[in-house]
Steps between C-alpha positions, in 0.01 A plus 500: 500500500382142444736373771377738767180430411586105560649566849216725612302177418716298673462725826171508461438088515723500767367712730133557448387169316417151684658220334210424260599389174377780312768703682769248414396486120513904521837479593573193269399749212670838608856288481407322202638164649168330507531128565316240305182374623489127353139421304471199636200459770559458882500113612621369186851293462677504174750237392392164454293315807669211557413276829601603867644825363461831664444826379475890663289753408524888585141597690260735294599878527398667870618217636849338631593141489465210272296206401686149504347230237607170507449279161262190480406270256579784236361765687571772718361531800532753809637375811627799719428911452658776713302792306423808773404811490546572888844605623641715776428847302082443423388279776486848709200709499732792512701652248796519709679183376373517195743708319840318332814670413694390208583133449145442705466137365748415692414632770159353462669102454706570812190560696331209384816265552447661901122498545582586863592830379087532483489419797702768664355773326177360585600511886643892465179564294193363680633317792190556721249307254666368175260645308707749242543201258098321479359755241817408255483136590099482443590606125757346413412153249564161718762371229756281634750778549295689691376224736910409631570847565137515701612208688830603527396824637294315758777286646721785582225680685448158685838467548584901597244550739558329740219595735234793553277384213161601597178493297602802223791325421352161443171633336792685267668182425204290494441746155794424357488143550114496378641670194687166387280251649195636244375161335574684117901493623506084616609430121782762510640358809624170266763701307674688795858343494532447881307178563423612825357841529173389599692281783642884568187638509288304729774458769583922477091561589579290723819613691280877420205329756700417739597824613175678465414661843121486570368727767212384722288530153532250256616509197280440160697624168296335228629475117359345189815254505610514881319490782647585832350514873657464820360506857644460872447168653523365862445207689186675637337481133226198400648485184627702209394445155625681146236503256583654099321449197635620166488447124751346306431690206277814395234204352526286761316404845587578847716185644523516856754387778529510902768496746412347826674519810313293763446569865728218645791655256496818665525358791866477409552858463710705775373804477315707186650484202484592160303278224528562141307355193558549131306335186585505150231359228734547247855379642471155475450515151825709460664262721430254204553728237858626623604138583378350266373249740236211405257558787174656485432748795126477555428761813657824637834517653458608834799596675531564904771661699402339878645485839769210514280327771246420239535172382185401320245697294227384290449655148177445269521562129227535272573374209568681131456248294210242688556186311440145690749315249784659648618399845663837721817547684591713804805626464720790634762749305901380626644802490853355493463230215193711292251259508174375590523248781253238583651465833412807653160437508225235552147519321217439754213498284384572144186493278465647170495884597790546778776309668575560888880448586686433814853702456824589708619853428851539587798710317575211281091490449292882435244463202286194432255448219325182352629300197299297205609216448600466130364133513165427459302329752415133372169499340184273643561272219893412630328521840283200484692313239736558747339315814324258323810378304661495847209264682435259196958488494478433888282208445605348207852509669375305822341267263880463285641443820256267658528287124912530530429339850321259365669341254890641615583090522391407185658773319780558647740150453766635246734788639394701140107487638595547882661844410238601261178438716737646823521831271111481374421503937691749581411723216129495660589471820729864510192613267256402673653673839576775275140574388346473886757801597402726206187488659611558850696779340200649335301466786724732683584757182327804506493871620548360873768206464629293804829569462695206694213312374582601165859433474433171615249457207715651211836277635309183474308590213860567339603204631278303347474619176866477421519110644220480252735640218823356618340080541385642125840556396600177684249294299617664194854414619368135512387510165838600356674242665283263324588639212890511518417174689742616802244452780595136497851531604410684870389317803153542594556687837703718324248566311223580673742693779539719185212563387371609877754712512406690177113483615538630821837619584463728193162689594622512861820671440378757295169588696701476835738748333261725357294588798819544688601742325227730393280447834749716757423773256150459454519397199367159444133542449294702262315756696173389303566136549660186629743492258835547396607862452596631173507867531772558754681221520396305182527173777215339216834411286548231761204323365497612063860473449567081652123466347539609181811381466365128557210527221840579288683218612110269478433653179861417380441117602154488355671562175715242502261278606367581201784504272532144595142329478499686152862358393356159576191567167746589263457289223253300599148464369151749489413283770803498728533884437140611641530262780819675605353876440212345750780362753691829488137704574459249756849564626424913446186460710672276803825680525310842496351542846719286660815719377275831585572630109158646584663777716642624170225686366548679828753714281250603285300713761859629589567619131135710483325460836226644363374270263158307712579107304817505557427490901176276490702213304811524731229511789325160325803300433676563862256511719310210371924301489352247776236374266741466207760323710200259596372396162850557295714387787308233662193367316649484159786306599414167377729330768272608804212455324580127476592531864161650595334236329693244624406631829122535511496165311664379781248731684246321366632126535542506833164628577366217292674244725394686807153485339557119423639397852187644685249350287671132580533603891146530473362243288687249674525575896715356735337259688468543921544222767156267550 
């Protein structure tokens, strides 16, 4: 009797029970084979957590997948999650599918390994609007799960219909894709295993757009978290323009952002065609999320699907977060590589609230939003420290050069001096040419750069700076000679050949190199500035890596230097010992400008950019080099002191017989003819 009773029970989960897991526990206890539920809570590893170790965790009950944690610095912490509750049986309104036979887990895991399978029954079901899955989508929890097999559901519509999407179909699908692009879900989007299902998202809408049909009406299918309008456009039009404004969260304000297509555009157009535009508040945050990319997206995405004759458009984003420390970026989405491109796009003008952009939509080029910068704008302080440094290092470099001029004879007789004062010149010379081309540079940074202009300005402001560096490095070279006394042994023409070569044969390889290769590609400048470009081509290694790796090679000789003038005190008296601490401070504070160890403390704003001191004394000591190189290198040096002296005495002696000569001319004048 028992066992009939048991198989009634069995028929009766079978075929009149969904696949809730009451009915699986009533079946669990009519066979009395009930398997072990372990007491340990969801999202919790056990074993021991030991570094860069991974662990997988069954999702709570209701739900199908698991939760990947990955083990740091003794704990664990979650990195990917596959939990779901949607799958081919209850995304359906309908009860039809609904119903499993026996062995229906299976079933239900082969249906989510082939997501299309959704797909098909969703074409048999509701082909004519798409709209027998929302209600079960709307409900279900955005959990990672959940939000791949969304997206995945969305591709293969993209990709099945292949044309005949008119505006039922797209306001269906706009639904499901507003579902997952709800501001609450951006967090969830981090732990989806595939990397790239955002990427798969925003290209599927997409694709979707581009083969709605709009009638002679146009089209306005507005969403929370998508925002979609199209239109018919001619050549006979003024003008078209796309206006949206939509929150980025349920606390947030509006942000606004407009598509225009301008008269002399249309111009371009055949005959009237289609134009499409799409804006997500919430996507470029995703973008970020799923990627984990390290760039700020601070406007909509706007996304157009236009006639191939259109070239140009101009975008304006207000922006979400309004800050003036941060400079913006243009950019549009590459839909091969995944990734926001600074090339696509050209910012026109920008204040505080908005940005207007100049872009070129093409296949390659379909949604375009505005970056923050993650670097802070420099503050007023480093601004006129800045400029100030640079005019009072301008003239105290004419002034080292004008004194070198001066007095090059008299200090210049051995070959050891000769070298030494040739280095000192050329260090301000290259400096001083390198400071009036920052400020050429500057003067043409900005939201509207000159570009040839501006490539001119960065290459010779490159230029510069490195011979600056490298005659550094040759000086420093110079010094170790002297010091492993092996200078002696060379010819002087050798010599100096050599060191020219280092000063400027260096610098000009490299920057003749570097803007070869990174300016076919665009990829020279910083969009914000005449600069080298770090974020696509990281071309700014041309100047830190030979830089830095000079103040190693200065700092390296400095020590030595020293090493030695300290070897020399050993042993001798009080007296001797503080007079050769004084000569190695004295040798500290000479050998530090002119070897540019200042440019060391440049590393420090590298390590934690955002500490404020760390930039104002890197902006004091370099920007104010000139002046140190005057008094450390020049007036200090007791040598052309004497020789300065020497001079104006010499100054002064001839005046004093010019002075002498005409006062005898005219006490005693020369006598005429009677």
């Amino acid at each position: 009797m028992w066992k009939m009773m048991t198989h009634m029970l069995w028929l009766y989960c079978f075929v009149f029970l969904l696949p809730t897991e009451s009915c699986r526990m009533l079946c669990q206890v009519a066979n009395k084979s009930k398997e072990k539920i372990s007491a340990r809570p969801h999202g919790v590893c056990d074993g021991v957590c030991v570094d860069n170790s991974h662990c997988s965790q069954p999702c709570p009950p209701d739900t199908q997948g698991n939760t990947g944690f990955l083990c740091r610095q003794k704990k664990w912490y979650k990195i990917t999650e596959t939990c779901r509750t949607l799958n081919a049986f209850n995304i359906f309104e309908t009860n039809s599918y609904l119903v499993q036979p026996f062995g229906g887990n299976t079933i239900e895991k082969e249906y989510a390994r082939k997501s299309e399978t959704i797909t098909d029954m969703l074409m048999q079901k509701c082909p004519e609007d798409l709209s027998c899955v929302l209600r079960n989508i709307r409900q279900s929890p955005r959990i990672p799960g959940n939000i791949a097999v969304i997206v995945q559901l969305l591709h293969n519509i993209s990709t099945v219909l292949l044309t005949g999407v008119d505006e039922a179909k797209m306001q269906s699908y706009s639904v499901m894709a507003n579902h997952i692009l709800n501001s609450k879900s951006i967090s969830n989007w981090t732990f989806i295993p595939e990397r790239n299902s955002s990427c798969v998202l925003l290209h599927s809408v997409n694709s979707f757009a581009r083969k709605l049909f709009i009638s002679k009406y146009p089209i306005d299918i507005s969403d929370v978290f998508i925002h979609t309008t199209g239109t018919t456009i001619s050549r006979d039009n003024a003008g078209k323009n796309f206006t949206f404004s939509m929150r980025i969260n349920d606390t947030g304000s509006e942000v606004t952002g407009q598509v225009l297509i301008g008269r002399d555009e249309l111009q371009n157009v055949p005959a009237p065609s289609q134009a499409v535009s799409i804006a997500f508040p919430t996507l470029g945050a995703i973008l970020e999320a799923s990627l984990l990319e390290n760039v700020t997206v601070n406007g909509l995405v706007l996304s157009v699907i236009l006639p191939k004759e259109l070239k140009r458009i101009s975008l304006i984003f207000e922006k979400i977060s309004k800050s003036e420390e941060r400079r913006t970026q243009c950019v549009g989405w590459h839909s091969l590589e995944s990734r926001w491109d600074q090339q696509a796009c050209q910012i026109i003008q920008e204040n505080s609230q908005q940005a207007v952009c100049k872009c070129r939509p093409s296949k390659l080029f379909t949604s375009f939003s505005i970056l923050m910068s993650p670097h802070i704008l420099e503050s007023p302080i480093l601004i006129h420290i800045t400029y100030i440094g640079l005019g009072i290092s301008i003239c105290s470099l004419i002034l080292c050069l004008i004194i070198e001029a001066l007095v090059w004879g008299q200090v210049t007789k051995t070959e050891i001096s000769y070298l030494r004062h040739m280095c000192i010149a050329n260090i301000a010379a290259t400096l001083l040419m390198a400071d009036v081309w920052f400020i050429v540079a500057s003067y043409l940074s900005g939201p509207v750069t000159h570009h040839n202009g501006c490539v001119a300005a960065t290459f010779f402001v490159h230029f510069f700076y490195l011979s600056v560096f490298f005659w550094m490095l040759a000086k420093a070279l110079l010094i170790l000679y002297g010091i492993l006394i092996v200078f002696h042994t060379l010819p002087k023409s050798v010599l100096v050949a050599a060191l020219f070569s280092v000063g400027y044969g260096c610098p000009l390889l490299i920057a003749a190199v570097t803007v070869a290769a990174t300016e076919p590609s665009k990829g020279y400048l910083r969009p914000e500035a005449c600069w080298l470009n770090w974020d696509m081509t990281k071309a700014l290694l041309a100047f830190v890596v030979p830089a830095l790796a000079i103040v190693v090679v200065n700092l390296i000789t400095v020590t030595l230097v020293i090493v030695k003038t300290q070897r020399a005190a050993i042993g001798s008296s009080m007296f001797q010992e503080v007079r050769a601490i004084v000569r190695i401070s004295k040798n500290i504070a000479i050998l530090t400008p002119l070897l540019g160890l200042t440019w060391g403390f440049g590393i420090a704003t590298v390590i934690d950019d955002s500490i404020l001191a760390f930039h104002i004394i890197f902006s004091l000591l370099n920007a104010f080099q000139g002046f140190f190189i005057l008094v450390f290198g020049t007036i200090l040096d007791p040598k052309i002191r004497e020789a300065l002296k020497s001079r104006v005495t010499s100054a002064k002696w001839v005046s004093r017989i010019s002075e002498n000569l005409s006062t005898d001319f005219s006490c005693h004048p020369t006598k005429g003819p009677s």
